[in-house]
C-alpha positions as CSV (number, residue, x, y, z in Angstrom):
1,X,-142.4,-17.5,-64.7
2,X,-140.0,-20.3,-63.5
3,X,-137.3,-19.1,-66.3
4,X,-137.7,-15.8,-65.4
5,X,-137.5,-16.3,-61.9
6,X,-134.1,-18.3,-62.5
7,X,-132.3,-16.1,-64.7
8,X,-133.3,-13.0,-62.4
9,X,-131.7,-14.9,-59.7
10,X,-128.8,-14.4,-61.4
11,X,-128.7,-10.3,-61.3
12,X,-130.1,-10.5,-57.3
13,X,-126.4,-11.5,-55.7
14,X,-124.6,-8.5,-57.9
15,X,-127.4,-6.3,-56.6
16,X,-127.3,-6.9,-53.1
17,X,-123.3,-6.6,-53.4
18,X,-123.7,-3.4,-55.3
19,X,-125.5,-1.9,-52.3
20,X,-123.5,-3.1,-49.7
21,X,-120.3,-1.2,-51.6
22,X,-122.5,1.9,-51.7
23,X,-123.7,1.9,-48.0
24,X,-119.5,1.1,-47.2
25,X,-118.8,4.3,-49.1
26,X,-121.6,6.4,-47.4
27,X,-120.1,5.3,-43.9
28,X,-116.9,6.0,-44.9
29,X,-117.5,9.5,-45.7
30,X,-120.0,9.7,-43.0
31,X,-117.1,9.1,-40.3
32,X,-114.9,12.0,-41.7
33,X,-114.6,15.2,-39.1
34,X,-116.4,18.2,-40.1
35,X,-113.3,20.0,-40.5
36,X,-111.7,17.2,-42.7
37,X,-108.9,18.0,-44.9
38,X,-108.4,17.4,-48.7
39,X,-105.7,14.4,-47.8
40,X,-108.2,13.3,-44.9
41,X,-111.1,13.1,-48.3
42,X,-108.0,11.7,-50.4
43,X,-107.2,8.8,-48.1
44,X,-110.8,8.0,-47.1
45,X,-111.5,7.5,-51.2
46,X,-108.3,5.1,-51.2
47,X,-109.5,3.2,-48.3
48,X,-112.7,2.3,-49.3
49,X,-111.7,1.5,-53.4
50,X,-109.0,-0.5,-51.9
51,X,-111.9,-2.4,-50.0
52,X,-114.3,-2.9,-52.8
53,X,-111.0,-4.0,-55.1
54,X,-110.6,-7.2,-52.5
55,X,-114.1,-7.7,-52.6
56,X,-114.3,-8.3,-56.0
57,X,-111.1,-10.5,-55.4
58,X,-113.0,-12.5,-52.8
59,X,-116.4,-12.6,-54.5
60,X,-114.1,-14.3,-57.8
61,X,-112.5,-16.5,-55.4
62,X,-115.8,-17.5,-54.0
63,X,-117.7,-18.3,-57.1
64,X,-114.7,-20.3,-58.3
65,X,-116.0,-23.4,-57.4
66,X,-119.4,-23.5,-58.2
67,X,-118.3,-21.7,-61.8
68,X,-115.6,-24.4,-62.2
69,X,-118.6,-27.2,-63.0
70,X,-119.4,-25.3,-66.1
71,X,-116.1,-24.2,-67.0
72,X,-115.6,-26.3,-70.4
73,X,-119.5,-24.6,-71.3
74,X,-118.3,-21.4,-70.4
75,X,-115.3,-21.1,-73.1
76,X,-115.9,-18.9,-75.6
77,X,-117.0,-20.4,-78.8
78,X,-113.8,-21.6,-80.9
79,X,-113.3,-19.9,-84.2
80,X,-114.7,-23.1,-86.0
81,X,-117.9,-22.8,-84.6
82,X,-118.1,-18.8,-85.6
83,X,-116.7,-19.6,-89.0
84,X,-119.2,-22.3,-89.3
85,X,-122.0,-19.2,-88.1
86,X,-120.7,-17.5,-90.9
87,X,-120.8,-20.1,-93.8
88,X,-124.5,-20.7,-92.5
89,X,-125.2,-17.3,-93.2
90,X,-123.9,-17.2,-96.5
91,X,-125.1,-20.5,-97.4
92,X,-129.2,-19.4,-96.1
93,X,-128.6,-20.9,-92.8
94,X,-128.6,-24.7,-93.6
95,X,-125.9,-27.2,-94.1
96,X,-123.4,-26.2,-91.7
97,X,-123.9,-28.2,-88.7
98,X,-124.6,-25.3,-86.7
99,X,-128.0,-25.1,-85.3
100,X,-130.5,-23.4,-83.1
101,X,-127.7,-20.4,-82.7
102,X,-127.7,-16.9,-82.9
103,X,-126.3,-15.0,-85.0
104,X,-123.4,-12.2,-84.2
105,X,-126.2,-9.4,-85.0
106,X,-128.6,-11.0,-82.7
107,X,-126.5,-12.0,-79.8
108,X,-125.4,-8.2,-79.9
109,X,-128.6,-7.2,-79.8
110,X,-129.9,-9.8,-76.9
111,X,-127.0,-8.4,-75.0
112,X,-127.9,-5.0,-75.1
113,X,-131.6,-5.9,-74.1
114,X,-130.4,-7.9,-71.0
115,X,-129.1,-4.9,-69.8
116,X,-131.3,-2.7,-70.8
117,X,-134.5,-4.6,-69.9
118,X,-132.6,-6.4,-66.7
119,X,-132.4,-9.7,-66.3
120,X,-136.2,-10.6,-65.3
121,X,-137.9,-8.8,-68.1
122,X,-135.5,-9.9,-70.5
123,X,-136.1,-13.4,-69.7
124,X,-140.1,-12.5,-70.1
125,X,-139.4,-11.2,-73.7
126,X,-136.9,-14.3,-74.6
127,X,-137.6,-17.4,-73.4
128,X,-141.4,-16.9,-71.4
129,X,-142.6,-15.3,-74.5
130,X,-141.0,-18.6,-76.3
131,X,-139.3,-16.5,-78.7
132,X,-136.2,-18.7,-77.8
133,X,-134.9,-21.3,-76.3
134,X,-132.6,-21.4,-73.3
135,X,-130.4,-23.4,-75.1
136,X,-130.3,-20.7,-78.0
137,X,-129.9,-17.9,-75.7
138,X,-126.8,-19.2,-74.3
139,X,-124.9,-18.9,-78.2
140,X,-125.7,-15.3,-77.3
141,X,-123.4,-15.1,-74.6
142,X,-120.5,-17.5,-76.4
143,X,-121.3,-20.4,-74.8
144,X,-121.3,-23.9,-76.3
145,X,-123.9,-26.2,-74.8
146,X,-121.7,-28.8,-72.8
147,X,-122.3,-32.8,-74.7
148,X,-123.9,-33.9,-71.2
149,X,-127.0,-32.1,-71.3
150,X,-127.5,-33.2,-75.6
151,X,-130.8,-34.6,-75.7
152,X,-132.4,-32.8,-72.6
153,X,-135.4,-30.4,-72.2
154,X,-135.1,-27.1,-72.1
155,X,-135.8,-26.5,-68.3
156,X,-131.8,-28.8,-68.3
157,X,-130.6,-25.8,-69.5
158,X,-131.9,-22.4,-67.5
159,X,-129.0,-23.2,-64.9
160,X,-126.8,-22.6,-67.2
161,X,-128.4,-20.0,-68.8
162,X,-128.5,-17.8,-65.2
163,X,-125.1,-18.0,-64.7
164,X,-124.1,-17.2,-68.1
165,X,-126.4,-13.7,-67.2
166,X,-125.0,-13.4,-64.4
167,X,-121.5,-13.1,-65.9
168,X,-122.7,-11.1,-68.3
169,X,-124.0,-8.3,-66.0
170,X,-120.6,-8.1,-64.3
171,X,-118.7,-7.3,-67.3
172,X,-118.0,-4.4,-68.2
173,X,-120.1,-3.3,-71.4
174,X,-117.9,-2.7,-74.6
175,X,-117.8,0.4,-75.6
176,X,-119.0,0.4,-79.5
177,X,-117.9,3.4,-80.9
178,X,-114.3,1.5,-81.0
179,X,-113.8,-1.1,-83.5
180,X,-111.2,-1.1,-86.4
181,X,-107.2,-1.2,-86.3
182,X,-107.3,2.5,-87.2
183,X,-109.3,3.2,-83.8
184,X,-106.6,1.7,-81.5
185,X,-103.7,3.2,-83.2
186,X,-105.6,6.4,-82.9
187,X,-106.1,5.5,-79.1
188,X,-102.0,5.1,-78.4
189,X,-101.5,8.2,-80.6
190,X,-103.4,10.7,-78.1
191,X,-103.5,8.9,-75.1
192,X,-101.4,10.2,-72.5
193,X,-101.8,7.9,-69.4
194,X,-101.8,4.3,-70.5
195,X,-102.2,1.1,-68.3
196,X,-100.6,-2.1,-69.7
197,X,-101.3,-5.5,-68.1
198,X,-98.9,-8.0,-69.5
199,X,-98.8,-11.5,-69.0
200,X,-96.4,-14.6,-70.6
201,X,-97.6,-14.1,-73.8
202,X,-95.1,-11.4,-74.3
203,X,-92.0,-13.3,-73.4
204,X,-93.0,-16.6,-75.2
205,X,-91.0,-15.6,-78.9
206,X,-87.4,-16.3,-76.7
207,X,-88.2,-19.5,-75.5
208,X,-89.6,-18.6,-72.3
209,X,-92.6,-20.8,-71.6
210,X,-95.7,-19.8,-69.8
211,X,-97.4,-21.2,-66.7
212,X,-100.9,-22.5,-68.2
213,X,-100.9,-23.2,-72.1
214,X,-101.4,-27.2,-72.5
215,X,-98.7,-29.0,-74.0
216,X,-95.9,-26.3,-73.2
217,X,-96.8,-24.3,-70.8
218,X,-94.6,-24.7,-67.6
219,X,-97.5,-26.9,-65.4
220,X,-97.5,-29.0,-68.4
221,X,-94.2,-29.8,-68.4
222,X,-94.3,-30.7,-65.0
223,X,-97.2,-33.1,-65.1
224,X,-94.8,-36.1,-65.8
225,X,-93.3,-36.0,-62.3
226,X,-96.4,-37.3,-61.1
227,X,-97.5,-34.3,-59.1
228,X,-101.6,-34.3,-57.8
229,X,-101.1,-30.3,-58.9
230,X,-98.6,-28.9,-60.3
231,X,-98.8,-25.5,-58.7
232,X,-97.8,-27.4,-55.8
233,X,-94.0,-26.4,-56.8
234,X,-95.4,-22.6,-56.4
235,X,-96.8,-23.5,-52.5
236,X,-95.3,-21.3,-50.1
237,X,-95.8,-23.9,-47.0
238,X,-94.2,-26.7,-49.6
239,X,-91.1,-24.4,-50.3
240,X,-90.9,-24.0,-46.5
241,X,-90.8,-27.5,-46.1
242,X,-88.9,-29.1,-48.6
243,X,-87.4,-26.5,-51.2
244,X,-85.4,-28.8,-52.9
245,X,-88.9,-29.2,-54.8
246,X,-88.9,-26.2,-56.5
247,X,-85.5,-25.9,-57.0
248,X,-85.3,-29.2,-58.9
249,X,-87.7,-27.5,-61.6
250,X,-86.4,-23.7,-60.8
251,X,-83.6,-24.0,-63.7
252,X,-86.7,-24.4,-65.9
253,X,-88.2,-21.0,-65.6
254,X,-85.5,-19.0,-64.6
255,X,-84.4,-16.3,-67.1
256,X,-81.4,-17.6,-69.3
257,X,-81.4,-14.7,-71.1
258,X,-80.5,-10.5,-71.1
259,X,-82.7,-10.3,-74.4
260,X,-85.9,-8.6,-74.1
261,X,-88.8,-9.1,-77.2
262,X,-90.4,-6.6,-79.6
263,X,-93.2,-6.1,-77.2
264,X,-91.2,-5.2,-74.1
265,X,-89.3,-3.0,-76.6
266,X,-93.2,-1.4,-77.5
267,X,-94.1,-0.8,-73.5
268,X,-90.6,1.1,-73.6
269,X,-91.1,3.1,-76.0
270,X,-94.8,4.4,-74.4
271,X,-92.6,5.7,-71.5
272,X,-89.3,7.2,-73.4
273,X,-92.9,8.9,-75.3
274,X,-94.3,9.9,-72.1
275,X,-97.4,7.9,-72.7
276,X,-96.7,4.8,-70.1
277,X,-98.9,5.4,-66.8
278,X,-97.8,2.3,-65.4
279,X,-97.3,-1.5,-66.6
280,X,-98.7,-4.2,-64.4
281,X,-96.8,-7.4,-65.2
282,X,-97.6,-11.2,-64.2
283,X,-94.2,-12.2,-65.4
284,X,-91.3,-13.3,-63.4
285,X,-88.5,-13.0,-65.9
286,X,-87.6,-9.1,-65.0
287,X,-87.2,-8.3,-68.5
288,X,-89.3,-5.1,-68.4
289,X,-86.5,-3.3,-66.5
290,X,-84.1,-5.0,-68.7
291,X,-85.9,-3.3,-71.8
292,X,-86.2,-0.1,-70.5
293,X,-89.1,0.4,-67.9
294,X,-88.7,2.1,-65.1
295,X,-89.6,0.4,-61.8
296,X,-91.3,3.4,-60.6
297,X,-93.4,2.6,-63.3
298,X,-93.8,-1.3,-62.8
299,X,-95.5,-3.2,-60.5
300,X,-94.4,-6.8,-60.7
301,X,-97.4,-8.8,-59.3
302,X,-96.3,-12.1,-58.9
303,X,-92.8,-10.5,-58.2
304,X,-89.7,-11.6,-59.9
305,X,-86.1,-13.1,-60.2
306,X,-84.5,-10.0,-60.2
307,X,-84.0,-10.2,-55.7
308,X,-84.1,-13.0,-53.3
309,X,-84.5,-12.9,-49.5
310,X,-83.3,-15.3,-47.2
311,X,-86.9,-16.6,-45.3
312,X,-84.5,-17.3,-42.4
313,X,-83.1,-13.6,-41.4
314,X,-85.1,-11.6,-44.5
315,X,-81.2,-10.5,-45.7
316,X,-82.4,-9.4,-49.3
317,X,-79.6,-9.7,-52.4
318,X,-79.7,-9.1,-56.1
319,X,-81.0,-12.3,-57.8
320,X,-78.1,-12.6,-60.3
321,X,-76.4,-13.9,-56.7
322,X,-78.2,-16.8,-56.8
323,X,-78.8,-18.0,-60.3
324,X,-75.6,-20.4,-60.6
325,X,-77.2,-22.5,-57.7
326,X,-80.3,-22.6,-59.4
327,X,-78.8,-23.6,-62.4
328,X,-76.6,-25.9,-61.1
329,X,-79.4,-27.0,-59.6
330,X,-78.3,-26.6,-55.5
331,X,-80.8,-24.8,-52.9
332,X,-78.7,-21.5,-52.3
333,X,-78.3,-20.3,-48.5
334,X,-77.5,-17.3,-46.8
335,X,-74.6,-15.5,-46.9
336,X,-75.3,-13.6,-43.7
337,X,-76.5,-17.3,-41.8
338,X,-73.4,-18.7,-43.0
339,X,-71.3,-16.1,-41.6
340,X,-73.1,-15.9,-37.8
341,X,-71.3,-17.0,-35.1
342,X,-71.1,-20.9,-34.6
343,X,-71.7,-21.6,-31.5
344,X,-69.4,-22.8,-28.9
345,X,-67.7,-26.2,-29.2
346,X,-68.5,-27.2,-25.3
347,X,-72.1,-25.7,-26.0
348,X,-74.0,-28.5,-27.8
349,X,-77.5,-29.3,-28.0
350,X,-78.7,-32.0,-25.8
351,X,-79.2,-34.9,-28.5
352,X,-82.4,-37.4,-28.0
353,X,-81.8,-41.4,-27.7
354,X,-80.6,-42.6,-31.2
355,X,-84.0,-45.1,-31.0
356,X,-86.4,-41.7,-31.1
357,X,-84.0,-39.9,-33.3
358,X,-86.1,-39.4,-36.6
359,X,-84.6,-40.9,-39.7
360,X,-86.9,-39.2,-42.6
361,X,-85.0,-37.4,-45.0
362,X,-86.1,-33.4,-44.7
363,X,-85.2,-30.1,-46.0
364,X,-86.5,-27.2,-43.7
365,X,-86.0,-23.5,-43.9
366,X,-82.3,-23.7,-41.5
367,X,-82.2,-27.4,-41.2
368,X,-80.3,-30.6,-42.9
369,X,-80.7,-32.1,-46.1
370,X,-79.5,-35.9,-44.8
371,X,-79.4,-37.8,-41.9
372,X,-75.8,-37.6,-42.2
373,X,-75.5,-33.9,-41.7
374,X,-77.4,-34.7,-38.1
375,X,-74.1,-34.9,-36.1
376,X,-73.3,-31.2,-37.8
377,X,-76.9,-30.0,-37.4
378,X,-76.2,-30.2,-33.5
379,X,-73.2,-28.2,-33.5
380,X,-73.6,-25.7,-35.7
381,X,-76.9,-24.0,-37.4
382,X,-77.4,-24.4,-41.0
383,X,-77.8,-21.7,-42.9
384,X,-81.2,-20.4,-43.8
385,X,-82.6,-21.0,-47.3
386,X,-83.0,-18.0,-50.2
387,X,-85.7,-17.7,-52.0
388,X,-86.0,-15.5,-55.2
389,X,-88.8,-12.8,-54.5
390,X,-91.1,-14.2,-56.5
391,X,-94.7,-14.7,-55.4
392,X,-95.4,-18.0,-54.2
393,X,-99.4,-19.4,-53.9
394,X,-100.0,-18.4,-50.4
395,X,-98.0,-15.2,-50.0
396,X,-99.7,-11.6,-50.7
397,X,-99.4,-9.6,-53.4
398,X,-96.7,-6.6,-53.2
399,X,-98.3,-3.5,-51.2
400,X,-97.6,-1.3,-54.2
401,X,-100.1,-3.2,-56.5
402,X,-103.2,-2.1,-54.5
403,X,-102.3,1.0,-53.1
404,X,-100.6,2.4,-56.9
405,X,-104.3,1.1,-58.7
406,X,-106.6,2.7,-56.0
407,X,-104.2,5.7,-55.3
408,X,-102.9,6.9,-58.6
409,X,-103.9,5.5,-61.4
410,X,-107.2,4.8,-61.7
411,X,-108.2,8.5,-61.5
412,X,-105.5,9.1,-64.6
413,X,-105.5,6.2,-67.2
414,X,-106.9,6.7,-70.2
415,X,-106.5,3.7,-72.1
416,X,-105.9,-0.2,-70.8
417,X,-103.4,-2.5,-73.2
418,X,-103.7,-5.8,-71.8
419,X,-101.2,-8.0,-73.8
420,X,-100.0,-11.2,-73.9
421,X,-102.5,-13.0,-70.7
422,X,-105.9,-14.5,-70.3
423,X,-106.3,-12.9,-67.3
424,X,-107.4,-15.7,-65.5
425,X,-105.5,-15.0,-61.8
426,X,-106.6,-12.9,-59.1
427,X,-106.1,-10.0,-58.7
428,X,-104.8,-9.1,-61.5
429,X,-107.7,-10.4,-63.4
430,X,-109.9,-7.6,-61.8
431,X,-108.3,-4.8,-62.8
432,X,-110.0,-4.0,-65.9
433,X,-113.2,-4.2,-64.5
434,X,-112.7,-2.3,-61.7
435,X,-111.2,0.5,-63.6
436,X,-114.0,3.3,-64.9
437,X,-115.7,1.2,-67.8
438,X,-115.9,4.3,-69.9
439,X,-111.8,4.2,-70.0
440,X,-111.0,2.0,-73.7
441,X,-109.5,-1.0,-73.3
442,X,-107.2,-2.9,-76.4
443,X,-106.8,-6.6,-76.5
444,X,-103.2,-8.0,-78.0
445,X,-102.8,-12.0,-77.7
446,X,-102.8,-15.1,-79.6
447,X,-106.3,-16.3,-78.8
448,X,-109.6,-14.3,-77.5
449,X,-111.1,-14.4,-74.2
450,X,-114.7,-15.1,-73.4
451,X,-115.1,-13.5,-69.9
452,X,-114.4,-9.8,-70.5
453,X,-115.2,-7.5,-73.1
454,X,-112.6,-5.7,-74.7
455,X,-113.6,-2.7,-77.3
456,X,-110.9,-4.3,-79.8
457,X,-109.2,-7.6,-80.0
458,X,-105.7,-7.6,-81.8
459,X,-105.2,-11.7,-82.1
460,X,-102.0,-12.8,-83.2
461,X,-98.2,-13.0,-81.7
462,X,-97.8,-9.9,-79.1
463,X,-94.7,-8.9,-81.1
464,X,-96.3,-8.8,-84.6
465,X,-99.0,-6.7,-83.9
466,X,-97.3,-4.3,-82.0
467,X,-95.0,-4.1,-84.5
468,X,-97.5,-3.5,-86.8
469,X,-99.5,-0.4,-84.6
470,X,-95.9,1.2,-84.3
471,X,-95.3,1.2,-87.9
472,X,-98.6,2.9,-88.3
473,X,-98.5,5.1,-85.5
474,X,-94.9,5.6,-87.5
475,X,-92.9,5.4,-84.6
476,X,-89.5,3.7,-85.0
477,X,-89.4,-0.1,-83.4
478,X,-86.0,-1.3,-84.1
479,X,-85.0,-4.6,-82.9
480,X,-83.6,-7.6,-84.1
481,X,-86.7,-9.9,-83.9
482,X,-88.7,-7.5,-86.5
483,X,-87.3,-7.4,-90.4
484,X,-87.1,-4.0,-91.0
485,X,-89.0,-5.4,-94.0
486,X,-91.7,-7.3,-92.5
487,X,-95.2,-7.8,-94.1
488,X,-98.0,-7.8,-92.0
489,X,-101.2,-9.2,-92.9
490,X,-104.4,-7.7,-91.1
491,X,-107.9,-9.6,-91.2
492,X,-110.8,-8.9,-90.2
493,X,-113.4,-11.4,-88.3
494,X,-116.8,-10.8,-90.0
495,X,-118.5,-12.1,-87.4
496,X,-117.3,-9.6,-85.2
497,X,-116.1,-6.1,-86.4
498,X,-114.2,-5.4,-83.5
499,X,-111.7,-8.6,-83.9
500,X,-108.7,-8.4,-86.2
501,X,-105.9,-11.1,-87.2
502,X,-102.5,-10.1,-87.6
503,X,-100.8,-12.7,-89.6
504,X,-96.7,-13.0,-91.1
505,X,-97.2,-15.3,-94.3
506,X,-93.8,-18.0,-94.0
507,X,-93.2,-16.4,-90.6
508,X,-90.5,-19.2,-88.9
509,X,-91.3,-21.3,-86.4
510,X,-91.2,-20.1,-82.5
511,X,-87.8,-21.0,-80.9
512,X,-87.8,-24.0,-78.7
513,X,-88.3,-23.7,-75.1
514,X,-85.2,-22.7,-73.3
515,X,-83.2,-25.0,-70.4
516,X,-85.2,-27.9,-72.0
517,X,-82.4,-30.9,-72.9
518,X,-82.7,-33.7,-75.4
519,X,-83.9,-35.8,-72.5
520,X,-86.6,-33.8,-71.1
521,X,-87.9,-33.8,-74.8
522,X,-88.2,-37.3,-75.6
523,X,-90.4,-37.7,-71.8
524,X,-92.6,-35.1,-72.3
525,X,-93.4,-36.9,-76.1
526,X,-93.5,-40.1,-74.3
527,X,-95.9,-38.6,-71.9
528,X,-99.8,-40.1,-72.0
529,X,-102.5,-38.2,-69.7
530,X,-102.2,-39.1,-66.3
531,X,-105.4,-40.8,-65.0
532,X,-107.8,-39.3,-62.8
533,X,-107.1,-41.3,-59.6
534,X,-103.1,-40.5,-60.1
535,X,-103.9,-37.0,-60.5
536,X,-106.0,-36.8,-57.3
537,X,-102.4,-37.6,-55.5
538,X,-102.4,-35.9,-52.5
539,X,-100.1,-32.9,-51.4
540,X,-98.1,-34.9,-49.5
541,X,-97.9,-37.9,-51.9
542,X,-97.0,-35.6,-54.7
543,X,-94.1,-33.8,-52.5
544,X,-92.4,-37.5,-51.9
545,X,-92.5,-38.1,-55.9
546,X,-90.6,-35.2,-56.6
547,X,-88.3,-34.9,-53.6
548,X,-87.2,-38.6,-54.3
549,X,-87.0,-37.7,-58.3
550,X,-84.8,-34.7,-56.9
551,X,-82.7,-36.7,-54.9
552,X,-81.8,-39.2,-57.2
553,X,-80.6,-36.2,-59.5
């Protein structure tokens, strides 16, 4: 009853959460006048979905930590362990390598039980009963046993086995009726309200590298300038402090380019076919608008390159005004700063003793770059920094991404794209499960993910397979990315019905990765993985590196 007790531990915390969003709504309502109105109804609905949306935020934020000990578990088995499933299958179960698994049938099956049964029953009828293991049941929820507990007792595993129910009862259950490559394109053929959630993934084909994917993804890239983290370039209280940081690297992710892919092209279309609710991006590069989307119907999350404000005075101008400093690679100031009134020349700041005047070398928000610049500094007010209007770690998310999900659209959407991101950052990573799980919801990206469950995965480059689903939906994609001839090969996971390949046979290799020179190259080949102990630099130690690697540039 030990097991049981441990895995039904696992469904307790979602419970009690569960009620305390239901007792929030009742008060809500409960507070309304008697003679409320329709908008007073309206606005108290918003309110409290807006409330439970953060909560769910929060409670991911939360959990991160403890969840973070069993990330490498938690990845969904890799496609050489389910081919392997299958070959043990075909070949009567033996010779594989692959042991004490379930199979895809099974695991299906188990799933459904768990919630079905709940988690304490279930774990009576599976692992009391001894009809399995723990470490058994976890292959039914795609997770790999991690090497560490190889050679352990059972009992080593029901830790793991409680959280892995536990993220299983807070996913949103697939919807089973959806399946093939024919469903979806029948989806986008009568679906009039459609949310896409794009991430990098879709931008990747021009050059433009992502944030997270190892070996080129931007964080990656940066790992050679000896930074503890290399989100630390994204700190807003770094920037703020010394944004010659980020604008020694900001050449390296800015746009360098008008040109807008296949898939941006695809989201396009949806709206010129009035089928595009509303496309929630995680990418900076502002090529949606560039490609045809409307910002009325975009909400850039993370914010993009297409403004920047001064954090001095808040003066706001269109990005293209600052993109030859970035390139060039010079902090860009203020027009508006610039142009204020210097102050008198008999008005001077008193100046301290030149033995308890500082020395470190600085950038702040309106101050000096060099000790050089102090004598200026005390006449005459720098002018304040710009910063694109992208979101920086630290800063909220726009108003419009809350208040257009809770408001508007998740009472009208009828089918969720999410295409080209693992949907791994909060928030935007909760949007699909707090939308109404009877609302389908397509997959499109190069690899599967393990911690939601999609009704149909389309795995291969974003541009090929929608390419593919508009030539079948026979609507015209014309662009110079996609031969007007191109063949498209479709395949089918037999381990899982639901999951399709989209494959070019002797497509060309991806482009290389834009504002990258011969020099950056050869380091990053060069590069070896930095050891623990460097990587645990700390924030300030990190800052140093690269502000003296920029300075030396």
């Amino acid at each position: 009853m030990k097991r049981a007790a441990a895995a039904a531990a696992a469904g307790k915390g979602g419970g009690v959460k569960m009620q305390r969003r239901v007792k929030a709504r009742a008060d809500a309502f409960d507070k309304l006048p008697q003679n409320a109105t329709l908008a007073d109804i309206k606005k108290a609905e918003a309110n409290v979905s807006l409330a439970e949306l953060e909560e769910r935020v929060n409670d991911v934020r939360e959990s991160w930590e403890t969840d973070s000990l069993f990330e490498d578990a938690i990845e969904e088995l890799g496609a050489e362990t389910t081919s392997s499933r299958s070959s043990s299958s075909s070949s009567g179960g033996s010779g594989s390598g692959v042991v004490d698994t379930c199979s895809p049938e099974e695991a299906a099956r188990l799933r459904r039980e768990l919630r079905e049964y709940g988690p304490t029953v279930f774990s009576q009828r599976t692992v009391d009963a001894g009809r399995y293991s723990a470490k058994k049941l976890l292959s039914a929820f795609g997770i790999r046993p991690p090497a560490f507990l190889q050679g352990e007792g059972d009992a080593a595993y029901y830790s793991l086995l409680a959280l892995a129910i536990s993220r299983e009862l807070s996913k949103r259950a697939k919807l089973t009726r959806y399946n093939s490559v024919d469903d979806a394109v029948q989806l986008l053929a009568r679906s009039k309200h459609v949310i896409v959630i794009t991430g990098a993934g879709i931008s990747t084909s021009l050059g433009i590298p992502d944030f997270r994917s190892k070996g080129t993804g931007l964080y990656s890239k940066l790992e050679h300038l000896g930074l503890g983290d290399p989100q630390q370039v994204f700190d807003i209280d770094v920037f703020k402090e010394d944004p010659s940081i980020f604008y020694s690297v900001a050449r390296d992710i800015v746009p360098a380019t008008d040109r807008f892919t296949p898939t941006h092209h695809f989201i396009a279309m949806l709206h010129a076919r009035g089928k595009l609710l509303t496309n929630y991006s995680q990418n900076i590069d502002n090529l949606e608008v560039k490609a045809g989307v409307p910002r009325d119907r975009l909400v850039q999350c993370h914010g993009s390159f297409g403004t920047a404000s001064c954090i001095s005075c808040g003066l706001q101008t269109d990005g293209a005004d600052i993109l030859p400093d970035i390139r060039a690679g010079i902090i860009p100031r203020c027009r508006r700063c610039a142009d204020a009134p210097r102050r008198e020349a008999s008005v001077k700041r008193k100046r301290a003793p030149a033995h308890r005047r500082s020395t470190r070398r600085r950038w702040s928000a309106t101050g000096s770059d060099s000790d050089a610049d102090d004598d200026a500094d005390d006449a005459v007010p720098r002018a304040g920094v710009m910063k694109p209007d992208i979101t920086f770690f630290g800063e909220a998310l726009p108003v419009q991404f809350g208040q257009r999900l809770t408001e508007h659209d998740r009472d009208l959407v009828d089918l969720v794209l999410v295409i080209g991101t693992s949907l791994k950052v909060t928030p935007v990573s909760e949007i699909v499960s707090w939308l109404p799980p009877h609302i389908p919801q397509i997959y499109m990206s190069r690899q599967p993910v393990a911690h939601i469950n999609f009704d149909i995965d389309l795995l291969g480059d974003c541009d090929v397979v929608v390419a593919e689903l508009a030539r079948r939906l026979h609507w015209p994609l014309v662009h110079d990315m996609v031969p007007p001839d191109q063949d498209v090969v479709v395949r089918s996971d037999p381990a899982s019905p639901s999951r399709h390949f989209f494959e070019v046979p002797d497509a060309p290799p991806p482009p290389p990765l834009l504002h990258q020179d011969q020099e950056q190259q050869q380091q990053q080949q060069q590069n070896t993985p930095l050891p623990d102990a460097q990587k645990s630099t700390s924030r300030r130690a990190a800052r140093s590196s690269l502000a003296s690697r920029a300075a030396k540039s």
